[in-house]
Backbone as a ProteinNet text record, in pm:
[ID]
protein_1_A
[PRIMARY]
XXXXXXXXXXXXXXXXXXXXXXXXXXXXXXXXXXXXXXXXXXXXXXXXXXXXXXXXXXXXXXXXXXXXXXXXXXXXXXXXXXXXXXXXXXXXXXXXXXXXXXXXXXXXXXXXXXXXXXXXXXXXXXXXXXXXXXXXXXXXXXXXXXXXXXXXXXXXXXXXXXXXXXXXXXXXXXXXXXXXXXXXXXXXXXX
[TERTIARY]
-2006.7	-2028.7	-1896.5	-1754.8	-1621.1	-1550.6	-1618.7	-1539.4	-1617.1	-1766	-1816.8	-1745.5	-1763.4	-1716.9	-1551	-1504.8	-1331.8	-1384.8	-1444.9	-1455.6	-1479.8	-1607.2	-1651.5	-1557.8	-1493.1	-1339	-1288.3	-1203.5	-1124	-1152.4	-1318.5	-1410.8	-1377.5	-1389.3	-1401.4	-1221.2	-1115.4	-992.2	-957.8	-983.1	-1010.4	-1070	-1209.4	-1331.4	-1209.1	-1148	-1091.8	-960.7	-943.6	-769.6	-826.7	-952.6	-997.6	-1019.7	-1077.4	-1107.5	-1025.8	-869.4	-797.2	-725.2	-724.3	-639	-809	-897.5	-1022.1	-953.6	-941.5	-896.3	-769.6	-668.6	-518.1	-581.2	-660	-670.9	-741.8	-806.1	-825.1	-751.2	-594.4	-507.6	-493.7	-519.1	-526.1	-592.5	-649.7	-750.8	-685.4	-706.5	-621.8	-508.9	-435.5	-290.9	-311.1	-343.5	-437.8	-483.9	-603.5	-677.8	-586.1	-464.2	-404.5	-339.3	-278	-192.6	-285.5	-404.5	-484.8	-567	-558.3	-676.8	-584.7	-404.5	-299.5	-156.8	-150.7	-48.7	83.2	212.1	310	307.7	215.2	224.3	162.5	95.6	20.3	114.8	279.8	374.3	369.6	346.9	358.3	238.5	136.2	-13.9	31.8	103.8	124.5	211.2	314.3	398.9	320.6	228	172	71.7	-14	-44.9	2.8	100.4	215.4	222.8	273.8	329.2	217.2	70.6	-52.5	-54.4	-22.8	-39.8	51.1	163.2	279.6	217.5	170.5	125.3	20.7	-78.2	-200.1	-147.3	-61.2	11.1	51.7	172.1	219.8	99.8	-5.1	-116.2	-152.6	-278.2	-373.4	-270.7	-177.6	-146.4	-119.4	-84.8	-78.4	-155.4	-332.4	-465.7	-459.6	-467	-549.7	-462	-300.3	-267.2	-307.2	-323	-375.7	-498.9	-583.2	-718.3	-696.5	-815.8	-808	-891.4	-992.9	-1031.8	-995	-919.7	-850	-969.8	-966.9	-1060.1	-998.5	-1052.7	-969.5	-1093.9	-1053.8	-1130.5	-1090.6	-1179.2	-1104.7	-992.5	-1002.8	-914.9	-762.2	-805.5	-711.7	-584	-691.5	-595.3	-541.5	-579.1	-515.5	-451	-373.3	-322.5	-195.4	-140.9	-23.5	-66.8	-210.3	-226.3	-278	-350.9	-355.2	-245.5	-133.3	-11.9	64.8	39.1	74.6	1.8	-164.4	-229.9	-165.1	-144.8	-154.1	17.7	134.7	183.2	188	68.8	65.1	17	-98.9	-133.7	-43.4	34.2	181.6	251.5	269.2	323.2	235.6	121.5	28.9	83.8	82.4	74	222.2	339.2	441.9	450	346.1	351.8	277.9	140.9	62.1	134.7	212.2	262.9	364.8	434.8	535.1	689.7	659.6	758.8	862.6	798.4	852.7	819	911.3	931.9	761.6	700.7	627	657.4	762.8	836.6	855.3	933	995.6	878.8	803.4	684.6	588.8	611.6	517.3	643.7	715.3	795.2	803.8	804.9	802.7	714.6	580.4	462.6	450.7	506.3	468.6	552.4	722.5	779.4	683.3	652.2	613	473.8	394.2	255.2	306.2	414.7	453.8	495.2	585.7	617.5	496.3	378.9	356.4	242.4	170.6	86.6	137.3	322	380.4	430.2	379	421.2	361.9	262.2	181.5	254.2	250.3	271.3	314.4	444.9	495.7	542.5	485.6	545.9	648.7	778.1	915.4	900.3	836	855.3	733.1	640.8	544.7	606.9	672.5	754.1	831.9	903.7	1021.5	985.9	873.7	770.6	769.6	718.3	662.4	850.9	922.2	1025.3	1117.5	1121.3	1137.4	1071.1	934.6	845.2	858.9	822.2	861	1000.6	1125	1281.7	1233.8	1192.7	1194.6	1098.2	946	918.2	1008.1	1031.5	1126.5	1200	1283.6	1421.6	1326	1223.2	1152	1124.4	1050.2	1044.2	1131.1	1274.4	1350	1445	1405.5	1468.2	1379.3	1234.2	1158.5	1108.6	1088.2	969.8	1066.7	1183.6	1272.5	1267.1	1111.7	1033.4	964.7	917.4	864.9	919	1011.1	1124.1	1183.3	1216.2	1286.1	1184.9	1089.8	982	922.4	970.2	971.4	1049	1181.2	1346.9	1306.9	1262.5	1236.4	1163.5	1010.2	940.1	957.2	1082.4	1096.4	1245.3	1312.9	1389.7	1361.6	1232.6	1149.5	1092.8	1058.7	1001.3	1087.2	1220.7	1321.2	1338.5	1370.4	1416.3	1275.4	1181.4	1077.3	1029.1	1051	1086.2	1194.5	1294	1415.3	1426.2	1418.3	1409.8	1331.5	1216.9	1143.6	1192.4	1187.3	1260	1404.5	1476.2	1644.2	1574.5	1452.7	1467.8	1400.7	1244.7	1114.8	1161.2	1140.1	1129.3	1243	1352.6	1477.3	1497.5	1493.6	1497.7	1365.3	1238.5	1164.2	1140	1167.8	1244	1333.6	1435.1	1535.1	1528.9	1444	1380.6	1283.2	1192.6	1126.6	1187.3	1307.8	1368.9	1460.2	1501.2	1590	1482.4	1380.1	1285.3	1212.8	1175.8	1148.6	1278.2	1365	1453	1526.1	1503.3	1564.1	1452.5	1297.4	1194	1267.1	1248.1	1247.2	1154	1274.8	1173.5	1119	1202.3	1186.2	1211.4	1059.9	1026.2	1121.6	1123.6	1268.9	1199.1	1300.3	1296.3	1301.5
-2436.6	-2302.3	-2227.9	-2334.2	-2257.1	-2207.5	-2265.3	-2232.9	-2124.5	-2120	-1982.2	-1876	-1876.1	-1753.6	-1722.9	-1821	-1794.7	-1716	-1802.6	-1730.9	-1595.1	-1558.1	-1377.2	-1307.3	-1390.9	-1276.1	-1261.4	-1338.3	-1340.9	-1228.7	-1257	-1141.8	-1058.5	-1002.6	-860.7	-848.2	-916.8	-884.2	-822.9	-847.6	-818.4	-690.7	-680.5	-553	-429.9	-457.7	-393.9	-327.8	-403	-371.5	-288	-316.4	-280.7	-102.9	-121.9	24.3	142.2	45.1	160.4	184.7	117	139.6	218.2	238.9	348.9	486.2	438.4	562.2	661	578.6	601.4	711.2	636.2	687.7	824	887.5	1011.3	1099.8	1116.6	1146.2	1272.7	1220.2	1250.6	1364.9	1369.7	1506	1594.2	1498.3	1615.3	1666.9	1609.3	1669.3	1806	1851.5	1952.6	2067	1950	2089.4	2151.6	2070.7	2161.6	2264.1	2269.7	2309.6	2472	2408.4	2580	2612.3	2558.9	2615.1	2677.6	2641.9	2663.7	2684.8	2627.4	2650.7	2628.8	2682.1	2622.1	2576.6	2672.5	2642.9	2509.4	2455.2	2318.7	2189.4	2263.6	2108.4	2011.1	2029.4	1903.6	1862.8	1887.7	1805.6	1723.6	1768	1673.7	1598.7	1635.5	1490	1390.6	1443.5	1349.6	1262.7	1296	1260.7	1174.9	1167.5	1136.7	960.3	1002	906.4	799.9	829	750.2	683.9	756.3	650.3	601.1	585	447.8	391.7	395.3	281.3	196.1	277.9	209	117.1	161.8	46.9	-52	-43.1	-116.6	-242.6	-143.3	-237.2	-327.2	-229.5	-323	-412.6	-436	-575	-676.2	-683.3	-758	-824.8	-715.5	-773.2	-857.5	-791.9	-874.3	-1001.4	-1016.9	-1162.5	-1244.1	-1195	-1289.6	-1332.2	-1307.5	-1331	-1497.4	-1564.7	-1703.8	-1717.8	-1639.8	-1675.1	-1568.1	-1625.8	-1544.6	-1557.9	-1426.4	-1342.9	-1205.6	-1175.4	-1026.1	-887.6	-822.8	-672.1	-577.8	-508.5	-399.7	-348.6	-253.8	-210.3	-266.3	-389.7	-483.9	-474.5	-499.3	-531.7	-374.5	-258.3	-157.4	-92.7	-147.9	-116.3	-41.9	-42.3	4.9	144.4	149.9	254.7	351.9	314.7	445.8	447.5	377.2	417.3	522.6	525.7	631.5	740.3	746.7	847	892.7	866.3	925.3	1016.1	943.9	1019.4	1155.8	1118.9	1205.8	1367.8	1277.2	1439.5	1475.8	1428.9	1491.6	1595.5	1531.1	1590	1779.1	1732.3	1856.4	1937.3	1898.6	1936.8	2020.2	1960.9	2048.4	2166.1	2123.9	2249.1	2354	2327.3	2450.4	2490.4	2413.4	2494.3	2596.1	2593.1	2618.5	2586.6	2445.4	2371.1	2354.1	2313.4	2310.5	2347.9	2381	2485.9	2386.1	2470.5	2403.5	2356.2	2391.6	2352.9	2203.7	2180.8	2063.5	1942.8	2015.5	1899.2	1880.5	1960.6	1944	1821.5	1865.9	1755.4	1617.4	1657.7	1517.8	1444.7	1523	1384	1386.5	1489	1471.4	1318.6	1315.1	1204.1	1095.2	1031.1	934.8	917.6	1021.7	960.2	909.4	954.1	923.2	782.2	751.6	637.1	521.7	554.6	437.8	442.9	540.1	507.2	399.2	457	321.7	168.3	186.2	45.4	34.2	51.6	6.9	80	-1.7	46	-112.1	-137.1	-219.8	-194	-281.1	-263.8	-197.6	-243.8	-211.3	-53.7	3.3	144.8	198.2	176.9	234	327.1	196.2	255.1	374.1	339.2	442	577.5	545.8	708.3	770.5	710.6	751.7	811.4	744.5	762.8	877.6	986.7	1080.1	1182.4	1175.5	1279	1255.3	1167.9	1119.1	1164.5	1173.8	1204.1	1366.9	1446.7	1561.6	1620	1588.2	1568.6	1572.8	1465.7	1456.2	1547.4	1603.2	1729.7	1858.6	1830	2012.2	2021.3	1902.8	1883.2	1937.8	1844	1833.5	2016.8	2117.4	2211.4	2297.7	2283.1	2421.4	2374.4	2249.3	2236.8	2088.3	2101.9	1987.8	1892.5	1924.6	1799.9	1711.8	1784.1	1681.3	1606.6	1682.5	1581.3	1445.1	1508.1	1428	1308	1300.1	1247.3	1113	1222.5	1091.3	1005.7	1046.3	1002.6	860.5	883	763.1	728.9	784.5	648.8	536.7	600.6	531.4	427.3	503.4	373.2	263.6	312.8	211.8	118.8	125.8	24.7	-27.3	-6.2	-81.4	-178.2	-132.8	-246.9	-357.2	-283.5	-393.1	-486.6	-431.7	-543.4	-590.3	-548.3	-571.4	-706.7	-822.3	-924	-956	-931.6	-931.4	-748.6	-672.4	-618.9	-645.5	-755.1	-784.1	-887	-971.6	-1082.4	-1069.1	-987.8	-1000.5	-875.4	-732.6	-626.1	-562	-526.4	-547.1	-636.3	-795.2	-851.5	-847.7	-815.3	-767.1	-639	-546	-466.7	-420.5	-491.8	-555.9	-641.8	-752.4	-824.8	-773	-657.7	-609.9	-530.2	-413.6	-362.8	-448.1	-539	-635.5	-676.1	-732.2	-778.2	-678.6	-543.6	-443	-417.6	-397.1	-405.7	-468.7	-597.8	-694.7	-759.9	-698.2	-684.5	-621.7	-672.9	-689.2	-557.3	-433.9	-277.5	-288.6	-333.1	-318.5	-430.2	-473.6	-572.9	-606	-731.4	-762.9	-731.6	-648.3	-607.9	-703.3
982.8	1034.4	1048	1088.9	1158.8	960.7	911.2	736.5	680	710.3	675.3	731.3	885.3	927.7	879.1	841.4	839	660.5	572.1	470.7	478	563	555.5	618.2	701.3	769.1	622	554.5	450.3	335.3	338.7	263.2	308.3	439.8	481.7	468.7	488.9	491.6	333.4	233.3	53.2	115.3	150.4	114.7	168.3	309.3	420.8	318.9	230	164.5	70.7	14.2	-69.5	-74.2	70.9	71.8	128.4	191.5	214.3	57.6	-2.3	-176.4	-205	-190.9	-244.5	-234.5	-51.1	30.9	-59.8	-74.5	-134.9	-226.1	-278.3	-439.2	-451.8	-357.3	-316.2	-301.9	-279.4	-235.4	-404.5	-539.8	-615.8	-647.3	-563.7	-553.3	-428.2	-327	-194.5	-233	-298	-290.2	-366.7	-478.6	-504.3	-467.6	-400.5	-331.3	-199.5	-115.3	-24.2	-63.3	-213.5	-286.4	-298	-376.2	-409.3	-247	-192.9	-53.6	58.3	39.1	148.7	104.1	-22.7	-31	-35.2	-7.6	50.7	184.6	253.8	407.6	431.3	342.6	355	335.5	308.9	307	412.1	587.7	683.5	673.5	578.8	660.6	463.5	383.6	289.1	284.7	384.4	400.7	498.1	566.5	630.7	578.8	523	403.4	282.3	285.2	214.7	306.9	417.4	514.2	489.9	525.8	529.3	407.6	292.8	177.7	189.8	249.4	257.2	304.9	427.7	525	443.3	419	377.8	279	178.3	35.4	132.5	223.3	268.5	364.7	410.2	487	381.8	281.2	186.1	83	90.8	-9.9	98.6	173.3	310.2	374	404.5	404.2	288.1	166.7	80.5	83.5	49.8	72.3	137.5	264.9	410.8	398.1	267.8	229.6	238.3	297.9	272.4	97.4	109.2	-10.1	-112.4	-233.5	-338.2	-432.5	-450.6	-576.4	-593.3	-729.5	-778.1	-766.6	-741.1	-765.3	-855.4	-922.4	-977.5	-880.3	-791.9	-727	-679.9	-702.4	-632.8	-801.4	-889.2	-1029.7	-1053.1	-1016.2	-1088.3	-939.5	-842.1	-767.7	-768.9	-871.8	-974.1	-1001.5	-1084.2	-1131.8	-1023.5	-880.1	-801.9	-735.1	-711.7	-690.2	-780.8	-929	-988.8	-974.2	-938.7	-944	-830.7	-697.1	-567.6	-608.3	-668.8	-683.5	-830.3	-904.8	-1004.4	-876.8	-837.6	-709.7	-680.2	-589.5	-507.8	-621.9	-738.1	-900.9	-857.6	-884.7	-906.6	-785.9	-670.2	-567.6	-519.5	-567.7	-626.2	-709.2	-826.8	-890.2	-851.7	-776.3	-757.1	-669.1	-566.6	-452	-467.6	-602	-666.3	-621.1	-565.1	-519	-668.9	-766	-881.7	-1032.2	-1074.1	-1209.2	-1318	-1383.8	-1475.7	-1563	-1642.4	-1778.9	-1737.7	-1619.6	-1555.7	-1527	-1432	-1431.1	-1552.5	-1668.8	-1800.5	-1877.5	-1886.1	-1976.5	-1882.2	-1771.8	-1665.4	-1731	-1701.7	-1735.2	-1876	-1973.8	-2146.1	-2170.4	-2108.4	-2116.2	-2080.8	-1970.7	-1953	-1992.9	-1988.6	-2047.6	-2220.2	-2311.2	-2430.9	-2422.5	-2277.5	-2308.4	-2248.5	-2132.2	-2139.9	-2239	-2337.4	-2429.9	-2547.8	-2507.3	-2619.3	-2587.2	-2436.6	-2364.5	-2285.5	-2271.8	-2148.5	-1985.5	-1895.9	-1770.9	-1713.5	-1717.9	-1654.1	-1508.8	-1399.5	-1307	-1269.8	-1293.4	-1275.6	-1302	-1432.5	-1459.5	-1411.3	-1376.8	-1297.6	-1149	-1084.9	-982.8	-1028.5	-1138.1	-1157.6	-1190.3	-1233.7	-1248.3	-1112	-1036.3	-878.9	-855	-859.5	-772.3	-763.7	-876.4	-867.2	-760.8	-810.6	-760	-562.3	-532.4	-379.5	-371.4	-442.9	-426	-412.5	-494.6	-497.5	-395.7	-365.2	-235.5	-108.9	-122.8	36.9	46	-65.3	-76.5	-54.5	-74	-95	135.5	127.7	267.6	340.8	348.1	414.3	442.5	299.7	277.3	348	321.4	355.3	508.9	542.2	676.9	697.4	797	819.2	899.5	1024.8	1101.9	1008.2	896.5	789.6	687.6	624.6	577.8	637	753.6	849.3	899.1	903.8	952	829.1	712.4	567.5	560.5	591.4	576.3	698.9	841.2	923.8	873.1	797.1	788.9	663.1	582.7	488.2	597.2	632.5	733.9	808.4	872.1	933.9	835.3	728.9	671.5	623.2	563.4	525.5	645	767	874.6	893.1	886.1	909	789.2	690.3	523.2	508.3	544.4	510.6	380.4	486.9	430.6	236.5	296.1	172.2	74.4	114	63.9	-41.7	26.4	-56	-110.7	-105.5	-185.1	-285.3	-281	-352.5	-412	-277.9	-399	-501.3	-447.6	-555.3	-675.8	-656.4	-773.1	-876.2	-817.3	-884.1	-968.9	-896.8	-1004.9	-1097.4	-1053	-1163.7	-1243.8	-1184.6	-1299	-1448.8	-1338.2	-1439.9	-1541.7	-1528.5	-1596.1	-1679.9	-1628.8	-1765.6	-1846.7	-1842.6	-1862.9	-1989.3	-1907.4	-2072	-2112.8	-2073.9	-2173.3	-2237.3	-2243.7	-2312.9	-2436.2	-2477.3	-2520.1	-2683.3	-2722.9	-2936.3	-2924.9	-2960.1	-2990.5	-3095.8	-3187.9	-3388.3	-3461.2	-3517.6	-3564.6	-3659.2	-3716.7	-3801.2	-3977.1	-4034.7	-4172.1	-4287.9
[MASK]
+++++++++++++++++++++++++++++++++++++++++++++++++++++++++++++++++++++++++++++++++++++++++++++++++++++++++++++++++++++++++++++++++++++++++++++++++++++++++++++++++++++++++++++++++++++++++++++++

C-alpha cells in the first residue's frame, strides 16, 4: 500500500511539472497579446511575467527529477522547445511594443530559424537563442520602467546564489560542452 501511494505522489510530482511547463508555454501567446491590448505601458506586468517563467523552469525540472517513478512526456521531452517559444513571445512582445526595430527582430529570427532547420536545435544553442532576447529585455526594462528591470537583475542574482553550485558544475560545463561539441561536428562531408 506505502509503494503505491509513494508511486501516485511521484505521478502527481511529473503531472505537477508537467503542467507548470503547459503553463510556461502560454506565455507565447501572452506576451503578445499585452503588447497589442497595452502596449508599452504593459512592460512591469511583462517582466513579471517574465520572472514566473523563471521560476516555474527553475521549479518543473526539479519536480520532475524528484519523480520516484521515471517516465517521459511529451512536454517533458520538448522542454527546450517551450523554453524557446516563451522567449520567441517576449521576441514578439518587443516588437509590437516597439521596444525593438523590425528589421532587427526579422533578421534575428530569419538567422536562427535558417540555422536550426540546418541543425536541428541543440541544447547549448537553444539557450543561446533565448539569451539575447532576455539581455535586451532586461536593458529595455531597466531603461524605461527601472523597479522592473531591477527586479529581473535580483531575480536572476538570487538564483545564481541559490544554484550556485550546480550552476559552476552542471550548467556552465554543459554549455560549453555543448558548444565545443557542435562545433567540433564534421560540417562538409569529405570529397
Amino acid at each position: 500500500m506505502g509503494s503505491c501511494q509513494a508511486m501516485r505522489g511521484s505521478m502527481v510530482a511529473k503531472q505537477v511539472a508537467d503542467f507548470i511547463t503547459f503553463c510556461r508555454s502560454l506565455l507565447i501567446i501572452v506576451f503578445p497579446w499585452l503588447a497589442l491590448t497595452q502596449g508599452e505601458r504593459s512592460l512591469p506586468w511583462a517582466a513579471v511575467l517574465l520572472a514566473a517563467d523563471w521560476t516555474g523552469d527553475s521549479i518543473d525540472g526539479t519536480l520532475a527529477r524528484r519523480s520516484r517513478v521515471q517516465y517521459r512526456t511529451w512536454i517533458g521531452e520538448h522542454d527546450l522547445e517551450i523554453d524557446i517559444a516563451v522567449s520567441l513571445g517576449l521576441l514578439l512582445y518587443l516588437l509590437m511594443s516597439s521596444y525593438l526595430r523590425p528589421l532587427v527582430g526579422i533578421l534575428y529570427l530569419l538567422f536562427w530559424l535558417l540555422f536550426f532547420l540546418r541543425n536541428g536545435i541543440p541544447r547549448s544553442l537553444g539557450m543561446l537563442f533565448q539569451a539575447p532576447i532576455y539581455a535586451w529585455f532586461i536593458y529595455v526594462a531597466l531603461v524605461n520602467y527601472p523597479t522592473a528591470g531591477l527586479g529581473l537583475v535580483a531575480w536572476i542574482v538570487a538564483a545564481l546564489i541559490v544554484t550556485w553550485p550546480k550552476f559552476l558544475q552542471e550548467v556552465v560545463p554543459g554549455f560549453l560542452g555543448g558548444m565545443s561539441q557542435f562545433l567540433s561536428q564534421d560540417k562538409f562531408p569529405d570529397e
